[in-house]
C-alpha positions, 0 to 999 in steps of 0.5 A: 338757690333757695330749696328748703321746702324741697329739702324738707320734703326729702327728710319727711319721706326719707323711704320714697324720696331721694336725698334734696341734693340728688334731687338738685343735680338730676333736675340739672341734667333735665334742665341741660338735656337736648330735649326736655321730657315733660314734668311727668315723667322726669318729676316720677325719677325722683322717687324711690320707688314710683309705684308706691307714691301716694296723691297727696305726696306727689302734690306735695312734690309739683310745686318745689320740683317745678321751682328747682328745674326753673331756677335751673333752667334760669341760670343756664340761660344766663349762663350763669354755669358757676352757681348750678352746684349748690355752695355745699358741693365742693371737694374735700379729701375725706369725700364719700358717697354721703357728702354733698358733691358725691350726691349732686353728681350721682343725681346728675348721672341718674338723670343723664342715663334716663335721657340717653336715648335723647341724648343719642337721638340728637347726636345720631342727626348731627351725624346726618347732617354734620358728621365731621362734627360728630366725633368731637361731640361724643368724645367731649361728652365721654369726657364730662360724664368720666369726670363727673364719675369720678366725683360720684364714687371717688373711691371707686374711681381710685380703684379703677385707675389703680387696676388701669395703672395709675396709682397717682390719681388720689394725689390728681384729685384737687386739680381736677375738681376745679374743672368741674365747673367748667365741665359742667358748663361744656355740658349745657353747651354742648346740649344746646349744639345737639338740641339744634339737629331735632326737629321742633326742640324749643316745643317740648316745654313751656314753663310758664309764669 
């Protein structure tokens, strides 16, 4: 992916944008969500502080946000799951929360907890019209976003499993990283099971050309 006038922009204002790689993750979870807000209001998640963006930032802003959610969306209908996370985005033992996979995830979960209440609403009509299938459903998310957590703040994470009685888990970390594509893409299909409880769900954007 292409993202340098996007990059750029991050370094430029550094005080109202968040980082291109928190950037890139959250427009992933846009781009997987049951029901896609509209460019406004996801586009005002990347800012710092919304209140505080000026016209000629935010025009600045439209096109290089536009093209990382299409791009996005692009691969997610190629299915093409293993290239979402940029190439810099892989683990290592000296991870922080600075380094890029931390950063990608971190704008990944940001981006979820704005959309739960759509991601609640398609799974409470699944639990109208199917409710054996339900269950299932919102256990696998809790898996995804527990592992994508961990990856996000791996020291945070070590600390909780070593309140909850698993002091292995640093040594568990390489193995479970390679789940992550997977994980990611059991996200966009689950979404894509949800999406097809709402109502008109295929209306709420149109990307152009």
């Amino acid at each position: 992916m292409n993202h340098h006038k996007l990059a750029e922009l991050c370094d430029q204002y550094p005080q109202q944008l968040r980082g291109h790689l928190e950037i890139q993750g959250l427009c992933f979870a846009v781009a997987a969500a049951p029901e896609i807000p509209p460019p406004e209001q996801w586009m005002a998640w990347t800012l710092i502080a919304p209140e505080d963006i000026d016209q000629a930032l935010a025009d600045k802003l439209a096109e290089p946000l536009m093209d990382c959610f299409k791009q996005q969306l692009m691969q997610m209908r190629d299915e093409n799951t293993a290239g979402i996370m940029p190439a810099e985005c892989e683990y290592f033992p000296a991870m922080t929360m600075e380094s890029p996979l931390s950063q990608w995830l971190c704008g990944c979960l940001l981006g979820h907890r704005q959309l739960e209440p759509v991601w609640q609403k398609s799974w409470q009509r699944m639990q109208q019209q199917v409710p054996e299938k339900a269950p299932d459903a919102a256990k696998e998310l809790s898996h995804i976003l527990r592992l994508l957590s961990t990856f996000a703040n791996i020291e945070l994470a070590i600390e909780q499993a070593d309140e909850r009685g698993n002091p292995d888990l640093r040594q568990q970390l390489p193995g479970i990283a390679m789940t992550l594509p997977r994980a990611l893409a059991s996200y966009v299909r689950l979404s894509g099971t949800l999406a097809g409880y709402l109502p008109n769900q295929f209306e709420t954007f149109q990307s152009g050309d």
